[in-house]
C-alpha positions in Angstrom: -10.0 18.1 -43.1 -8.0 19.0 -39.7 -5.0 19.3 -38.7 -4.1 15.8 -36.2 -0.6 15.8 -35.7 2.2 18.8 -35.1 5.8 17.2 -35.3 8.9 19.4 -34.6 12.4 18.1 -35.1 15.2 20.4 -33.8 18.5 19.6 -36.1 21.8 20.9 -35.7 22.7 22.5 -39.1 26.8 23.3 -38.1 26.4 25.9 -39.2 27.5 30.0 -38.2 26.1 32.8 -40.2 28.0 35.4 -38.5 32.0 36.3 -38.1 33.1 37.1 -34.6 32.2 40.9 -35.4 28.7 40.0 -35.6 28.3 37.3 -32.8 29.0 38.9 -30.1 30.0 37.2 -27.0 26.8 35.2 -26.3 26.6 31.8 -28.6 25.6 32.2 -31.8 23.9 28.6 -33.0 21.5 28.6 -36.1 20.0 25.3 -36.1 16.8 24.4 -38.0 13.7 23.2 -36.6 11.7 21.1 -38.9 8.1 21.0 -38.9 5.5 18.8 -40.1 1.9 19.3 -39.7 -0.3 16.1 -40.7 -4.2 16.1 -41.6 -6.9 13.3 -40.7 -6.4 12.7 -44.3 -3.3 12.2 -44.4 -1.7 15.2 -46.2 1.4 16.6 -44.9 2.6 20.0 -44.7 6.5 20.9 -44.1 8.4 23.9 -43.3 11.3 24.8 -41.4 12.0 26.9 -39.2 15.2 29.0 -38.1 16.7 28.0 -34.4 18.5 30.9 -33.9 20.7 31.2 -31.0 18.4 28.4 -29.1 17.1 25.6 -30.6 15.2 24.5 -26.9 13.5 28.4 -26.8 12.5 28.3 -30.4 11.0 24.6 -30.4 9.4 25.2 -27.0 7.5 27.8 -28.5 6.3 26.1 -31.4 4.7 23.3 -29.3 3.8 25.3 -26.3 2.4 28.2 -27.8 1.9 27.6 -31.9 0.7 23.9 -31.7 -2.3 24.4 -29.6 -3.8 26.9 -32.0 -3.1 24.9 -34.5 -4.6 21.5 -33.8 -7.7 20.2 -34.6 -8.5 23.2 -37.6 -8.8 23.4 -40.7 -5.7 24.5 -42.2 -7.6 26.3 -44.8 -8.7 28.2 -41.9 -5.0 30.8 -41.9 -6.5 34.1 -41.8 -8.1 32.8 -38.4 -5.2 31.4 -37.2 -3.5 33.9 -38.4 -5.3 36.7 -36.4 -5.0 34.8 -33.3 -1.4 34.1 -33.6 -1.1 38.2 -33.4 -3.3 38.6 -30.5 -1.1 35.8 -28.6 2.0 37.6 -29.5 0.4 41.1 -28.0 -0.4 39.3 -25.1 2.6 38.7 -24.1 4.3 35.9 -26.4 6.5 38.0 -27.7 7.6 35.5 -30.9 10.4 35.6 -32.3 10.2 37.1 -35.7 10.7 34.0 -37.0 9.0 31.7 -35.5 5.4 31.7 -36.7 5.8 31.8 -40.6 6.6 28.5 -41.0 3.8 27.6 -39.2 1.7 29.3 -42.0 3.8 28.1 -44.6 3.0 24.4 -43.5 -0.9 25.5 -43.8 0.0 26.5 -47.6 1.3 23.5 -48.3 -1.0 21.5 -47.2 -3.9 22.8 -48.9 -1.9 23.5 -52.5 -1.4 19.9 -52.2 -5.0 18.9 -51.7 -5.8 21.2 -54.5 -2.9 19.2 -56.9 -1.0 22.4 -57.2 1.7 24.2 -57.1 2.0 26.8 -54.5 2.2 29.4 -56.8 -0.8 28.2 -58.9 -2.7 27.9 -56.0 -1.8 31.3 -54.7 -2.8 32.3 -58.0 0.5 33.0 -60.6 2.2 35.4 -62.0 5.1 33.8 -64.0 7.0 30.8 -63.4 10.7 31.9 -63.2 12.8 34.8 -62.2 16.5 36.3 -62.5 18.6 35.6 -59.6 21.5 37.3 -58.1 23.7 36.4 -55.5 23.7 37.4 -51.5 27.4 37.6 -49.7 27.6 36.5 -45.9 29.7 39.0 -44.3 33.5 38.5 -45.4 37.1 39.3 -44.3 38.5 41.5 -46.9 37.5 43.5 -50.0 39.1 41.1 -52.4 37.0 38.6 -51.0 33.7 40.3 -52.4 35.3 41.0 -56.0 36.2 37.0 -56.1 32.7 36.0 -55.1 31.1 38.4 -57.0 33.2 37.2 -60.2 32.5 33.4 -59.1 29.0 34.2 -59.6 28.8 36.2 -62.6 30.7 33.3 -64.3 27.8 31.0 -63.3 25.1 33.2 -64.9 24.0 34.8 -62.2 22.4 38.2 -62.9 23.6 39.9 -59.7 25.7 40.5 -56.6 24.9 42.0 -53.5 27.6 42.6 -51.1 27.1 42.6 -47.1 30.2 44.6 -46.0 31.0 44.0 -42.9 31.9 47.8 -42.0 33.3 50.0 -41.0 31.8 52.4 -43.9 35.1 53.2 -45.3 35.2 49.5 -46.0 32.4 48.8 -47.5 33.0 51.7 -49.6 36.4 50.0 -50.8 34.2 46.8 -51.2 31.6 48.9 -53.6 34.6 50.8 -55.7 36.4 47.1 -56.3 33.4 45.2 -56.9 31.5 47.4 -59.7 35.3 47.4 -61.1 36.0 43.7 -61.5 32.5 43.0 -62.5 32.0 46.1 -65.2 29.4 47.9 -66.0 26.5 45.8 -67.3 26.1 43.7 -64.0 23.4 44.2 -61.4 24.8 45.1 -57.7 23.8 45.9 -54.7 24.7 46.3 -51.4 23.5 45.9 -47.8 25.3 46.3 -45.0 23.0 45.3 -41.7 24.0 48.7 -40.7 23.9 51.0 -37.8 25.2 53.9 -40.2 24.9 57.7 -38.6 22.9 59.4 -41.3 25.8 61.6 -42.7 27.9 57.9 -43.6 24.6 56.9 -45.4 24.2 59.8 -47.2 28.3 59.8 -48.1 28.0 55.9 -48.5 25.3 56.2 -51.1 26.4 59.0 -53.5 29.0 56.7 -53.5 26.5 54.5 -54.9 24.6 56.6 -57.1 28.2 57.1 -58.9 28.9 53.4 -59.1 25.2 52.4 -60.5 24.3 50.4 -58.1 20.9 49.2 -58.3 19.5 49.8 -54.4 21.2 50.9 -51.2 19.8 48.5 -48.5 19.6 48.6 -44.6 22.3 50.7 -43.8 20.0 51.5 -40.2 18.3 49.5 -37.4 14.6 49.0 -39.5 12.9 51.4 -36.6 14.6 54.2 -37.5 12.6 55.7 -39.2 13.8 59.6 -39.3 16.6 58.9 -40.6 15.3 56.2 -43.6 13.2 59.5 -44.3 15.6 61.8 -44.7 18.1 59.0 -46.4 15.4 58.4 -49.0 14.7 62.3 -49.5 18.1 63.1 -50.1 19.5 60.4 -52.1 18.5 59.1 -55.7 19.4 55.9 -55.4 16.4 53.6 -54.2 16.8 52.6 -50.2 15.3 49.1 -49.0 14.1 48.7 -46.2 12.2 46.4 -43.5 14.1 43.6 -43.5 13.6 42.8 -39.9 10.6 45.2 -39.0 8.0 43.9 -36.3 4.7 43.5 -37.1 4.5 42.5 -40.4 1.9 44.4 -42.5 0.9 46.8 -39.7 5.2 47.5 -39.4 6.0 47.8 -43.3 2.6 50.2 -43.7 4.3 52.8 -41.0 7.3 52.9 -43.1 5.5 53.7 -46.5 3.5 56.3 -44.7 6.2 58.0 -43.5 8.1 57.6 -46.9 10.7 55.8 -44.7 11.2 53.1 -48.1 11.8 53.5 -51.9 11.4 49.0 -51.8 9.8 47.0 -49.1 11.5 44.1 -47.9 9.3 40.6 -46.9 9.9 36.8 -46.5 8.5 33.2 -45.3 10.1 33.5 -42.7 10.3 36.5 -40.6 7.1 38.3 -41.9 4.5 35.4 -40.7 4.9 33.2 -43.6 2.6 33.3 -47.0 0.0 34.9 -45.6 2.0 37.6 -43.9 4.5 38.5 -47.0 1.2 38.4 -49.5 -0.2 41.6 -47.4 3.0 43.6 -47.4 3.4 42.9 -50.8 0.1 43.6 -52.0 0.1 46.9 -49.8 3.1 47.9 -51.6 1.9 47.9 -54.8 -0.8 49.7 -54.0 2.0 52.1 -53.3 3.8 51.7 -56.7 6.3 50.1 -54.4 8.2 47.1 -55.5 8.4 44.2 -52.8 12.0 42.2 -53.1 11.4 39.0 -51.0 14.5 38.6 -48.7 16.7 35.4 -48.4 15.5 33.3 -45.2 18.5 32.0 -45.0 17.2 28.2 -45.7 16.6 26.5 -49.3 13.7 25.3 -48.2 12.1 27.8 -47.3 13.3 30.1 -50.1 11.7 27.5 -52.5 8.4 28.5 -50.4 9.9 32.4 -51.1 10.0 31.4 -54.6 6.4 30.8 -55.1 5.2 33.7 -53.4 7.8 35.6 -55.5 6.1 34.3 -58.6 2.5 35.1 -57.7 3.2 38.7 -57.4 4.3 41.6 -59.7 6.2 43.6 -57.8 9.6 41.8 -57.4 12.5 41.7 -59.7 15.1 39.7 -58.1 15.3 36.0 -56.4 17.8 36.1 -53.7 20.3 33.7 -53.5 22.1 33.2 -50.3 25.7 32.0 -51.0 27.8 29.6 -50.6 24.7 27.3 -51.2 26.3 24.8 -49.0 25.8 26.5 -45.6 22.1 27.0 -46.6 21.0 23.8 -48.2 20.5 21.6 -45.4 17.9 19.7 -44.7 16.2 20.1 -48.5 17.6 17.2 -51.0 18.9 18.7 -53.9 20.3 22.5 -55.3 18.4 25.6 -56.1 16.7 25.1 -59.4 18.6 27.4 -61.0 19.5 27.2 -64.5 23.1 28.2 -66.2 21.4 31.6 -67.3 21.1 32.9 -64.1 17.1 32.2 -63.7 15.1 30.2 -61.2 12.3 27.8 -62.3 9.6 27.5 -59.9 8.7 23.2 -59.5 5.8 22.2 -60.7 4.8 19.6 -58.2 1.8 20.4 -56.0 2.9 21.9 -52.8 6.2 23.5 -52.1 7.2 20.9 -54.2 10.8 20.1 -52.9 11.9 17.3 -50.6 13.5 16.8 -47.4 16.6 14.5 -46.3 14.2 12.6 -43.6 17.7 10.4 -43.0 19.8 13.8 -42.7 17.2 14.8 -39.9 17.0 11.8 -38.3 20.5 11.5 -37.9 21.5 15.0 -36.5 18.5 15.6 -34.7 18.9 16.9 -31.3 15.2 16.7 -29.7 11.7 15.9 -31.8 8.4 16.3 -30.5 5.0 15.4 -31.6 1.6 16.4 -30.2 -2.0 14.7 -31.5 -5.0 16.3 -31.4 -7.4 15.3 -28.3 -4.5 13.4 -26.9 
């Protein structure tokens, strides 16, 4: 079996993850790229891929430099393609963090599909469900966060976490309200996509310690990596960390060795797919270290999350990226979450969810397809 055809379909999603605080000046898109790699045998694998600020950069990249490697292997063959993927980027590729993962999530699905089964199974399972809890976008005002937050707990939903959109005195109004409204016996968190000093972490999370919230998450750039040290020596609370940290297994390992982490952060997405995320988590627990997978911002590829999240021990939580709406596109269908607050992992082989094929068609902005020896 090898891989003949590498399809890419760049669709606008409409979407804007970011308020004006966050953008910046520049143009802030975040389109999806689908992709669909197809087999001499006829098996399809699908994944999608995040077109962040440029669809035309992110899909040139794929076909230029991804599909080439790709064609004409075996996609049992990811370790391999894998490894060369890496030496590409050193020389000089420079991927975007998010760009080969679905690539190598594509692979997966392929070959769980050949085998009949699930992803998990195939990856080899651990269970078949886990409690959820629900991920804010960045909003305007602190009661805001307490009405999502109670939105959500009224669903089922296990959890909040907040992403106050700073200053630090803000998002420590946001924390206070938040555990207030919800009461004691619900799961928060919070993560701010910081650029903290250290003396506002440290103040911001004895703030957290008081409040019980359950981990204290990003409040620096990922690479600096003094002050995660010193944050996680001081504090009680458990701080998690690379979210966003180049170099997937080789990145997350220099932050356990320098104690930089109390939880690992990892996803489909921006830590080179399946393949990528199964190392750092792995590593981790060799480390006693839990691994909570991170939202990639796109259902479908948080149903891939899903089944890595369920062949491994060492993750509590599911993360659920809300509102659902601005995420969904271009799966058919919700979240399979149930009214208790827990996702069910599908038991079709593969990924096992489907794609709106007429969706993509219809707000595609450029598709491409390359065949092998052609």
């Amino acid at each position: 079996m090898i891989i003949t055809r590498f399809e890419s379909w760049w669709v606008e999603r409409g979407k804007c993850l970011f308020d004006e605080r966050r953008q910046g000046g520049a143009k802030m898109g975040w389109d999806v790229i689908v992709i669909k790699l197809t087999t001499d045998t006829g098996v399809e694998g699908i994944a999608t891929c995040m077109a962040a600020r440029s669809g035309a950069v992110s899909e040139s990249y794929l076909q230029e430099s991804i599909a080439p490697v790709v064609l004409g292997r075996d996609p049992h063959d990811r370790e391999a393609i894998f490894q060369e993927l890496w030496v590409i980027d050193r020389h000089e590729a420079f991927f975007p963090v998010f760009l080969p993962g679905p690539v190598d999530v594509a692979l997966w699905d392929i070959c769980a599909k050949e085998a009949g089964l699930p992803l998990y199974k195939y990856i080899g399972a651990y269970r078949s469900s886990l409690p959820v809890y629900a991920s804010s976008n960045f909003l305007s005002s602190v009661q805001d966060y307490v009405d999502e937050a109670l939105y959500y707990k009224s669903r089922g939903i296990k959890g909040y976490k907040a992403h106050p959109a700073g200053p630090a005195e803000f998002d420590m109004k946001v924390h206070a309200a938040v555990r207030e409204a919800v009461g004691e016996d619900f799961v928060l968190m919070t993560d701010p996509v910081g650029d903290y000093t250290l003396d506002e972490a440290i103040r911001v999370g004895r703030q957290l310690e008081k409040l019980d919230y359950k981990w204290f998450e990003e409040p620096f750039r990922d690479f600096e990596l003094y002050k995660y040290t010193e944050l996680c020596r001081t504090l009680d609370i458990p701080i998690a960390a690379t979210e966003t940290t180049r170099g997937c297994h080789w990145g997350v390992a220099q932050v356990i060795a320098q104690r930089a982490a109390d939880i690992v952060r990892a996803d489909v997405s921006w830590k080179d797919g399946i393949t990528g995320t199964l190392k750092i988590a792995h590593m981790a627990e060799g480390f006693g270290l839990n691994c909570e997978i991170h939202t990639t911002t796109m259902n479908y590829m948080d149903m891939a999350n899903l089944h890595v999240s369920c062949a491994i021990k060492n993750c509590e939580y599911f993360e659920y990226f809300v509102p659902e709406d601005n995420y969904r596109f271009p799966m058919k269908g919700d979240l399979p979450i149930d009214g208790n607050g827990i996702i069910h992992v599908p038991d079709k082989p593969g990924v096992g969810a489907e794609l709106d094929w007429d969706l993509i068609q219809s707000a595609c902005h450029n598709y491409i397809c390359q065949e092998y020896g052609r």
